[in-house]
C-alpha positions in Angstrom: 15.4 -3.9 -2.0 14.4 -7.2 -1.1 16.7 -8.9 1.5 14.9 -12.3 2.2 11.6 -13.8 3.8 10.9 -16.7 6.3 8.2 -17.6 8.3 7.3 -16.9 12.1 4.6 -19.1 13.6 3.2 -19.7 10.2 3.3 -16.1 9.4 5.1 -15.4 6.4 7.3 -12.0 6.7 9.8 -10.6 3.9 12.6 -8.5 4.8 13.7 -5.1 3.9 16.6 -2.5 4.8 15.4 0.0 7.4 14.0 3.0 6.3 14.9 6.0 8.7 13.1 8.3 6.8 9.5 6.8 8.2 6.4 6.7 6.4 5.2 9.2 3.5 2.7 11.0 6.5 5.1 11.8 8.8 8.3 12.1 6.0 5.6 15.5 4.2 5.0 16.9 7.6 8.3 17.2 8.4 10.2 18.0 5.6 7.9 20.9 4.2 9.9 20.9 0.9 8.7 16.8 0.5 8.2 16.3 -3.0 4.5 14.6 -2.9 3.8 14.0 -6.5 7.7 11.9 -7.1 6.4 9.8 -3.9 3.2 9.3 -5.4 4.6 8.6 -9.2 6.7 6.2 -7.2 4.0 4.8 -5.7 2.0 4.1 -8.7 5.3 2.3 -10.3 5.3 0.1 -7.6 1.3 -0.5 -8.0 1.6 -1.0 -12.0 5.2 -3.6 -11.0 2.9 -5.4 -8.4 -0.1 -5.6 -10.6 1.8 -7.4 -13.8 3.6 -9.5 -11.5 -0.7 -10.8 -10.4 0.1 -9.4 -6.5 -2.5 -6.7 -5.6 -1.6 -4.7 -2.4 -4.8 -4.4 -0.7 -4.2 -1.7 1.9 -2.1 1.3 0.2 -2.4 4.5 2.4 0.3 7.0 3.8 1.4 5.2 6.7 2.3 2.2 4.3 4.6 4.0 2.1 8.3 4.3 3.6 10.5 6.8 2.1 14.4 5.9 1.7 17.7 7.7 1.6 17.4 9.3 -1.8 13.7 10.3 -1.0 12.1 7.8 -3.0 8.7 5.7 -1.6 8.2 2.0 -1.2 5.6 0.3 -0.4 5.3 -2.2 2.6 2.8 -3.7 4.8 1.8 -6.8 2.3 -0.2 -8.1 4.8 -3.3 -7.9 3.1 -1.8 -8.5 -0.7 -3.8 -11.4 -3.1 -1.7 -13.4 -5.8 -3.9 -13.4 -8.6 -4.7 -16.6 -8.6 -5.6 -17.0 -5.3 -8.2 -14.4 -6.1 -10.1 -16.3 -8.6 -11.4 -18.4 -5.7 -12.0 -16.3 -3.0 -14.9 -13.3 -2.2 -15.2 -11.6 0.4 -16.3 -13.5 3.4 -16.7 -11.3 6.5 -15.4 -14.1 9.3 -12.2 -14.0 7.6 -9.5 -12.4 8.9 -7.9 -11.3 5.5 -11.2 -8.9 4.5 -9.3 -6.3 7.3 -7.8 -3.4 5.6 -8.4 0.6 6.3 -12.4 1.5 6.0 -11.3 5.3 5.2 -9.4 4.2 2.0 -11.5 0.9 1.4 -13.5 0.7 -2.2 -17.2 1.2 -2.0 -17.7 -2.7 -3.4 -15.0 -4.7 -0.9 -17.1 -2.8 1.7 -20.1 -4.7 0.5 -18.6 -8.0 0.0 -16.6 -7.9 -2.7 -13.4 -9.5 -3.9 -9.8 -7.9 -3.6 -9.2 -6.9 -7.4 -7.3 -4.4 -9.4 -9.8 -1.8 -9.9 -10.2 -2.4 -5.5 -6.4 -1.1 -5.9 -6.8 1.8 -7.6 -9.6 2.8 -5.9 -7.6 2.5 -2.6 -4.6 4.3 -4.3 -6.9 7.5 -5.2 -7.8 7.8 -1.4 -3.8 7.6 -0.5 -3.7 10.4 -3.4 -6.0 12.5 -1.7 -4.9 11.9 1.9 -1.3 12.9 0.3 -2.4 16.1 -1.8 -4.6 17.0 0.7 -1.8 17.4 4.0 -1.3 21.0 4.8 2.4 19.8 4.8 2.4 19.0 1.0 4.0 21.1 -1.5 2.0 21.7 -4.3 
């Protein structure tokens, strides 16, 4: 749910409800029972939303999925997210701050210069898959 945005000193910031449940890391450690592969369809509904609407996340790992009331994951942390067509004119250039993201769960080519794209997403979304599947908290 999407309650509004502003800026704060030229920082743009949306805001959300609170989500007591924390992220999808600590929400599979401690509720042994957690569901991993609803939060992680949920997840990839959000990815397939964003990516029709042009937005690519850019930095989708465990600690950036919040899980609400009814157990469900959403995504947050859009620091690093690209409007398409912003992305049509930009590459990676490494004295920018906007290249930052997670090296662990980074795509091979955006480590070696390359532009934040779709296929960047994905790539980043099959590391949060593994780091998900492979918690000894999931339930598989």
């Amino acid at each position: 749910e999407f309650l509004g945005a502003n800026l704060l000193a030229d920082q743009p910031f949306i805001v959300m409800p609170l989500l007591k449940n924390g992220n999808a890391r600590d929400f599979v450690e401690a509720h042994l029972a957690a569901d991993c592969t609803r939060i992680l369809l949920d997840v990839s509904r959000g990815l397939l939303y964003l990516h029709e609407k042009g937005v690519i996340h850019g930095d989708i790992k465990a600690v950036n999925i919040l899980i609400d009331d009814g157990q469900r994951a959403v995504l947050c942390d859009f620091g690093l997210s690209r409007i398409k067509a912003d992305l049509l004119s930009r590459s990676l250039d490494p004295s920018a701050s906007w290249k930052l993201g997670s090296c662990n769960w980074m795509a091979p080519e955006r480590l070696l210069g390359g532009s934040l794209r779709k296929s960047v997403g994905m790539y980043v979304f099959g590391m949060t898959i593994f780091e998900v599947w492979s918690s000894p908290f999931c339930a598989h």
